[in-house]
N, C-alpha and C positions, 0 to 999 in steps of 0.2 A: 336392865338389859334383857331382850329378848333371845335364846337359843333353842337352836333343832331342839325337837322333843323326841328322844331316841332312849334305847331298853337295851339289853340284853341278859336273858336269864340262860341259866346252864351250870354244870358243874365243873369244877378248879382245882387243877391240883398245884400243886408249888412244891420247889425242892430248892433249899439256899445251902450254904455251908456253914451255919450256924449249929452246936449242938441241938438234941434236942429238944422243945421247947420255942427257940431262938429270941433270946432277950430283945430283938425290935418290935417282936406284938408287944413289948410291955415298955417299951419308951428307955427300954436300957442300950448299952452300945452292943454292936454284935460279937460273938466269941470269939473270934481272930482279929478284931482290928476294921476287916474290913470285910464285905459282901459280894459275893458271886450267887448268884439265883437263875430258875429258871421257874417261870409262871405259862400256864397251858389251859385254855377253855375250849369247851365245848357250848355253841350256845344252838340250843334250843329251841328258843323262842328269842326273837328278836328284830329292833328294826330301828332305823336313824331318818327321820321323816316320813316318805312314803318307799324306803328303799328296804327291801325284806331281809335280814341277815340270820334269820333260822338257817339250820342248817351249815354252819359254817364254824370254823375254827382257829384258834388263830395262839401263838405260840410265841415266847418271847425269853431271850438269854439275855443276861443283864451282871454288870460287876459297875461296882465302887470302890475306890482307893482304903477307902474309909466308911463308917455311919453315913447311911444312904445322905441324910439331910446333909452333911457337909458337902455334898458334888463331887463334880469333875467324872461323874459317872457314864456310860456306855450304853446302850441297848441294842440288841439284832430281834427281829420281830421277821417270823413268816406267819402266813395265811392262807386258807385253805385255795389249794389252786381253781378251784372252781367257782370261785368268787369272780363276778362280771365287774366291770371299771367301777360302778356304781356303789357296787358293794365294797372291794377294796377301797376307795377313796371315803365310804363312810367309816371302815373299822378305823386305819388310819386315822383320819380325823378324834373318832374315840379315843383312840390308843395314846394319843397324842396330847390327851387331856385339851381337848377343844373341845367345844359346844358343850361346857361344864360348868354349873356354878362352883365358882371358884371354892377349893376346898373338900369337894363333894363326894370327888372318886380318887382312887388309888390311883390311875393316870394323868389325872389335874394334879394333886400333890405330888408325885414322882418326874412329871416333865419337867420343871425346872432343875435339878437335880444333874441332869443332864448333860455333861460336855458333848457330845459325841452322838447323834444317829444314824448306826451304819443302814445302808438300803436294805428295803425290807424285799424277802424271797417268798416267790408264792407256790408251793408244793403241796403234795399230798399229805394229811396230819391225821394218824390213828390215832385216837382217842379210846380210853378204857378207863371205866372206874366205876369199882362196888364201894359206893361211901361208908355202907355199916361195918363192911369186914374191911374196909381202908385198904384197901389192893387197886391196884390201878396203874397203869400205865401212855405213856405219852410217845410215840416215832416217829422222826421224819428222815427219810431216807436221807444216810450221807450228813444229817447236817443233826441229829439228836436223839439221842434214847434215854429215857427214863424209868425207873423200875418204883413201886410203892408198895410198900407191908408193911402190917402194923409194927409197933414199938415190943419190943421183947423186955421182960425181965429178965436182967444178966445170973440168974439164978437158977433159977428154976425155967425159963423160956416159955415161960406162958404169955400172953400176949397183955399187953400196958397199952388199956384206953383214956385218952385225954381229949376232952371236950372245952374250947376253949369259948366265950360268948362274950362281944364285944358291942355291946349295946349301942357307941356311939362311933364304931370303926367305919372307915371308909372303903373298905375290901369287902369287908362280912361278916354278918351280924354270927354266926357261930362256925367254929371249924374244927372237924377230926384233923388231931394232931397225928404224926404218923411216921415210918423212918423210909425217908429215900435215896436211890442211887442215879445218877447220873452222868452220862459222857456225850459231850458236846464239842463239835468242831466247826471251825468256820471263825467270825469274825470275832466270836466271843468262845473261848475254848473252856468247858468244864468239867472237871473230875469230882463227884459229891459221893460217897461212901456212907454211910448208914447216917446220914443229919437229917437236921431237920426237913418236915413235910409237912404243909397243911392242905385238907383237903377240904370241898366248901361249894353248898349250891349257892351261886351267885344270884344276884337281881339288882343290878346296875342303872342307873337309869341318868338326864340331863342334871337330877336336883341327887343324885347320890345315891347309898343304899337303898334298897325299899323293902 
């Protein structure tokens, strides 16, 4: 089967309600039962045919009853308002896990997963993130804030760096581990307190990581 041949590189930060760590990088179920996240890019470079998505950002709030893979899950996704039809309709289509070989990306495996996609909202998205000192920040007016600092030892409060590298992962080949807060309103409501964070230069492509 032939698909768009489309990219996107950039930097990712992520904030779920998993302690830190969060046992689904490792194929275990997650600390509560069930999953609330929010995943935020900045892309850089990128593009889906001949349709140019540098420049662009795109933000997504996401809960499951349960382990992502059992379903019946939800997603609310905005994108940078200055994204022209062409462009929204290619994230979209990414986001959506299409024009993917199957398996390839975190959006091809997470789409089915899926009961529920509320409409996506197209606003302004700050983007901020120093990878090495793991600081970083995500806003979208009205509908999301997000705060990132590293991981502290409950001791002494010196800072706890975790490097995590996933040779055959479909998100990202390595990611600073990290502690995030979060409050989210709108179709998918989030409250995240010092849990887990990863943070992660992306490079996404039709056939998966690159």
């Amino acid at each position: 089967m032939t698909y768009v041949d489309w990219s996107i590189r950039g930097p990712e930060i992520a904030n779920c309600n998993c302690s830190f760590g969060c046992p689904c990088q490792f194929n275990a179920l997650p600390t509560n039962g069930d999953c609330r996240a929010m995943t935020a890019v900045r892309i850089d470079e990128g593009h889906f045919g001949d349709v140019d998505l540098g420049g662009l950002a795109f933000c997504g709030m996401f809960a499951w009853p349960k382990a992502i893979h059992e379903g019946n899950g939800e997603a609310f996704v905005v994108i940078s308002d200055h994204a022209n039809e062409a462009q929204r309709n290619a994230l979209l289509t990414i986001l959506t896990g299409q024009e993917t070989v199957p398996g390839a990306t975190i959006f091809n495996v997470f789409a089915p997963t899926f009961a529920k996609m509320h409409e996506p909202v197209f606003a302004k998205i700050e983007f901020d993130l120093d990878l090495d000192k793991r600081i970083g920040s995500v806003r979208v007016a009205d509908v999301i804030d997000t705060a990132i600092e590293p991981i502290r030892n409950p001791v002494t409060a010196d800072e706890h760096r975790v490097q995590v590298v996933l040779p055959h992962g479909f998100e990202y080949r390595m990611a600073e581990f990290a502690s995030g807060n979060t409050r989210a309103k709108g179709p998918i409501a989030l409250m995240l307190d010092k849990s887990h964070s990863h943070l992660a230069m992306l490079h996404l492509t039709t056939n998966g990581v690159a």
